[in-house]
N, C-alpha and C positions, 0 to 999 in steps of 0.2 A: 907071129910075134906076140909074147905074153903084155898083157894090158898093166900097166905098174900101179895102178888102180887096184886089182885086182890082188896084190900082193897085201895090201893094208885093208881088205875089208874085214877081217879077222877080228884086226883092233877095233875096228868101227864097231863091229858087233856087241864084243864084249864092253867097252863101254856105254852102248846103249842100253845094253844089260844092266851095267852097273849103278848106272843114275837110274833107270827102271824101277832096279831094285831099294833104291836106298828113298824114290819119292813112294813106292809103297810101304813101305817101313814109316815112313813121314803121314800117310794116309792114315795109315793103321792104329799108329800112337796117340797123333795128335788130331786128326778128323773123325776116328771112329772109334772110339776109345773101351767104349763097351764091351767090345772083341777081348775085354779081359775080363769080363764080368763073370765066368763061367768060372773062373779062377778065387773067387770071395766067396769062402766059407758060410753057410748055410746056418751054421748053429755052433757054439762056443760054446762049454759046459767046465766049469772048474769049480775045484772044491769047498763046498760052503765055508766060511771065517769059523772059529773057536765060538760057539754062544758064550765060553765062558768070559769071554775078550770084547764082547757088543757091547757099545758103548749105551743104545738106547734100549730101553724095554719091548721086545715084540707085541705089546699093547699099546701102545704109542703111535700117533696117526700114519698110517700109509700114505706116501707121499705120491701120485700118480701126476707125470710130467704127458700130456701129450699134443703133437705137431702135428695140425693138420697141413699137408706141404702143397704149399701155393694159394692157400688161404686170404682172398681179398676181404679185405671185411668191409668193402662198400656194396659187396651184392645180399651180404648178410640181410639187410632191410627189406629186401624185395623178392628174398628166397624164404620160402617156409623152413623153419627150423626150430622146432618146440622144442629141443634138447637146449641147444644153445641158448636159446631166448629163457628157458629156466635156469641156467646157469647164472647166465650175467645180470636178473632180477636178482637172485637169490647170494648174489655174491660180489666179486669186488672187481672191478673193468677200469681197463685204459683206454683212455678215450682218443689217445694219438702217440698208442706204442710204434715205433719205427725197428724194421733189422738193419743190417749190416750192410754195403756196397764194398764190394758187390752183392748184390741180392741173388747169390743163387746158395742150393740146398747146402751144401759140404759147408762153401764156407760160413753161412749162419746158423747152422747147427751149430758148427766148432765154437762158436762165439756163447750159441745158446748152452753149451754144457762148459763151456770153459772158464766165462765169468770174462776176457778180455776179445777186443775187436781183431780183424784180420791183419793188421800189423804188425799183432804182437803174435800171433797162434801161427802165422804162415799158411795158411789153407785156403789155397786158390784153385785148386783142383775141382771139378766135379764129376770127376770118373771114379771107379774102381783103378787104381794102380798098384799093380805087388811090390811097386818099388821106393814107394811112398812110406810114411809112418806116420803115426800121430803120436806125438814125444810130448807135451805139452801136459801139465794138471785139467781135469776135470774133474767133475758132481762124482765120478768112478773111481777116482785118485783118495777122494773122500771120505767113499765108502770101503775102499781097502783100507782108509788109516784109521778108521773106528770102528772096522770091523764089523759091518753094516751087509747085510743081502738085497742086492739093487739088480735089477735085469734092463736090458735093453730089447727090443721088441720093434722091426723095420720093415717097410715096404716095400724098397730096396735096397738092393746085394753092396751097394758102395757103402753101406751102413756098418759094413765089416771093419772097415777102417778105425771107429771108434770104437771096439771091442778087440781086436785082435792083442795088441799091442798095454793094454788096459786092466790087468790081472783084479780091478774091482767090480768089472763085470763081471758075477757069478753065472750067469746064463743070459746068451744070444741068443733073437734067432731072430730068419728072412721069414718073412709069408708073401706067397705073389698076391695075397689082393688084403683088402682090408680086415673083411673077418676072419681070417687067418691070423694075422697077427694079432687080431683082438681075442681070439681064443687060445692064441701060443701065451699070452701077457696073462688070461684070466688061468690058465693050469699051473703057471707059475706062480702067480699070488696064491692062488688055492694051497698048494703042494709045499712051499718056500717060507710062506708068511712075509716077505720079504719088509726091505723097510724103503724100499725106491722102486721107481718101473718106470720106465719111458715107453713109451709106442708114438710109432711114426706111420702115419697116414698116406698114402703114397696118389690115390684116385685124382683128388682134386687137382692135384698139379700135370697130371700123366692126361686128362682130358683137357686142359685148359693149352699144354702143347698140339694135343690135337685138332679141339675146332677152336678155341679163342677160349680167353678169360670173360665169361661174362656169356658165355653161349649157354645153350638150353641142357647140352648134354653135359658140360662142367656147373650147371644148375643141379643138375641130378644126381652129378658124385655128392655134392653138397649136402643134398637131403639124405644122401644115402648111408654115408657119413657123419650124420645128425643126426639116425636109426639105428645105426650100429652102436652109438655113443649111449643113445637111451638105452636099451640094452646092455649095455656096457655096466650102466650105471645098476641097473635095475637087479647084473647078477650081485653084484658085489653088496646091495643093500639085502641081497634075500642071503646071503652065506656067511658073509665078511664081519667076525667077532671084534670087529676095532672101527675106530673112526680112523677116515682119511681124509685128503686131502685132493684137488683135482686140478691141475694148473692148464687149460687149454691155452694154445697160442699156431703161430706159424714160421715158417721161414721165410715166408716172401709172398706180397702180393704178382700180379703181373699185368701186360695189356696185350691189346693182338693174340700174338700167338707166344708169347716170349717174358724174359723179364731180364733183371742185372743191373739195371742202372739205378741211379738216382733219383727217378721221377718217384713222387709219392704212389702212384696208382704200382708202384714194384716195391717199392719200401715200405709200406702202410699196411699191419699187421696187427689181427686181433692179440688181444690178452687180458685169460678170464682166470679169476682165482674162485673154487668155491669148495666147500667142502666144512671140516670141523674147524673150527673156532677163526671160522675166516668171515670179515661182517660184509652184511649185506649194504646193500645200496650207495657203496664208496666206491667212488673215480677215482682214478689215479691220473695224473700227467706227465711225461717226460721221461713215458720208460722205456726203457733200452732192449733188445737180445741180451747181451750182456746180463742186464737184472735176473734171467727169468734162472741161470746157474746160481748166482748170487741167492737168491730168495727161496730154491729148494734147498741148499746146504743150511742154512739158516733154518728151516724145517724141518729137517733132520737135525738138528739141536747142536750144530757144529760152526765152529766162528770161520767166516769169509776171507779164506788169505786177503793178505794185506797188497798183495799185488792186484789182485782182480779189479776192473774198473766198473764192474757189476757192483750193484749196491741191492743190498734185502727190499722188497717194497711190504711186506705183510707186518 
């Protein structure tokens, strides 16, 4: 005699199959999100602006924005760091700049190039998603409207996200580690003349998930990062026919192994202005993420929409 069990395990199957399938689908998207990282574009190249359409002169200070990401700046005092420590003598410092909550990269960058906070930009994400978009004005929005040559320059591939979509990006690119990107930024100022650049630091934060914020080997992206910056600086003063400008700053501090919330030891972030006609030994108080878009368009000689909650600090 046939078991009537036996006639329904077909179904049982297939929908064990089905839920199977739809919580790895669920894994994939939302617990391991990287799995689409292989999918963001490496390098963007589009056609430089009209020079005869640039609103500023290509002798005019080169505006260099760069993130070191996960940046505490209470280890700053007790790590060696003679790059930084000449910056913020020689220039202009906040002494309790905060980012954005949530404190993670995507959405304080968006905040950092957008001039408004995550309520208004919508970027809560910190993956790479092909399904996502960044529709919002930025520092890029900017430089396509005065016709300005500005690059972007990242650490990581999720960084696609604010260039794809962004037609005032003249040129992207990824580098897996940091002197990568710090050589893909200096062939473009070389080559461009450009009149903006961002570079994104990726070490400090990529070591501070691995052994902790404030460990000996997220000590060491620190200085290492501090080395490649002198350097940094060092080519640009032996080649570089114009004054610039240097805006250092962060996304986020963190603690343990982590960061996002609101505790200051995650929200508490350097920010150093230094470069041509920026004075020395002035503090600032009460600056924002927000400010630091605000205050390169401003640099670039161009007025702060009137929506942005970013305000100029220079």
């Amino acid at each position: 005699m046939t078991d009537p069990s036996a006639r329904h395990q077909p179904l049982r199957v297939l929908r064990w199959l089905l839920r199977t399938g739809v919580a790895v689908v669920v894994v994939l998207v939302l617990g391991w999100a990287p799995i689409f990282d292989w999918m963001a574009p490496g390098g963007i190249d589009r056609t430089p602006p009209d020079p005869t359409e640039r609103t500023r002169s290509p002798t005019e200070p080169l505006v260099v924005l760069i993130s070191i990401d996960g940046l505490a700046p209470r280890f700053l005092a007790t790590t060696p760091t003679p790059t930084l420590d000449r910056l913020a003598s020689g220039g202009t410092v906040a002494t309790d700049a905060r980012t954005v909550v949530p404190s993670i990269t995507m959405t304080s960058h968006a905040s950092m190039i957008s001039g408004v906070p995550p309520a208004v930009h919508h970027v809560y994400f910190n993956r790479y998603q092909p399904w996502s978009l960044i529709e919002f004005p930025t520092i890029y929005t900017e430089c396509k409207r005065a016709h300005l040559r500005c690059g972007l320059f990242a650490g990581k591939r999720k960084f696609a996200h604010f260039a794809e979509n962004e037609p005032g990006v003249e040129s992207y690119r990824w580098g897996p580690d940091a002197h990568s990107v710090i050589e893909q930024s200096l062939d473009y100022i070389r080559t461009a003349s450009p009149d903006f650049a961002m570079l994104h630091l990726a070490e400090v934060d990529l070591s501070g998930h691995d052994d902790g914020w404030g460990s000996e080997s997220q000590r060491d992206s620190i200085r290492m990062i501090d080395s490649l910056l002198g350097s940094f600086i060092d080519e640009l003063n032996d080649w570089l026919e114009r004054p610039y400008v240097l805006i250092v700053t962060s996304d986020h501090g963190g603690h343990d192994q982590g960061h996002g919330t609101d505790h200051p030891e995650d929200t508490a972030i350097p920010w150093i202005a230094w470069g041509h006609g920026i004075e020395a030994g002035r503090h600032l108080e009460g600056v924002r993420t927000e400010d630091t878009a605000a205050t390169v368009v401003s640099l670039l000689g161009s007025k702060v929409p009137s929506d942005w909650t970013g305000r100029p600090r220079l």
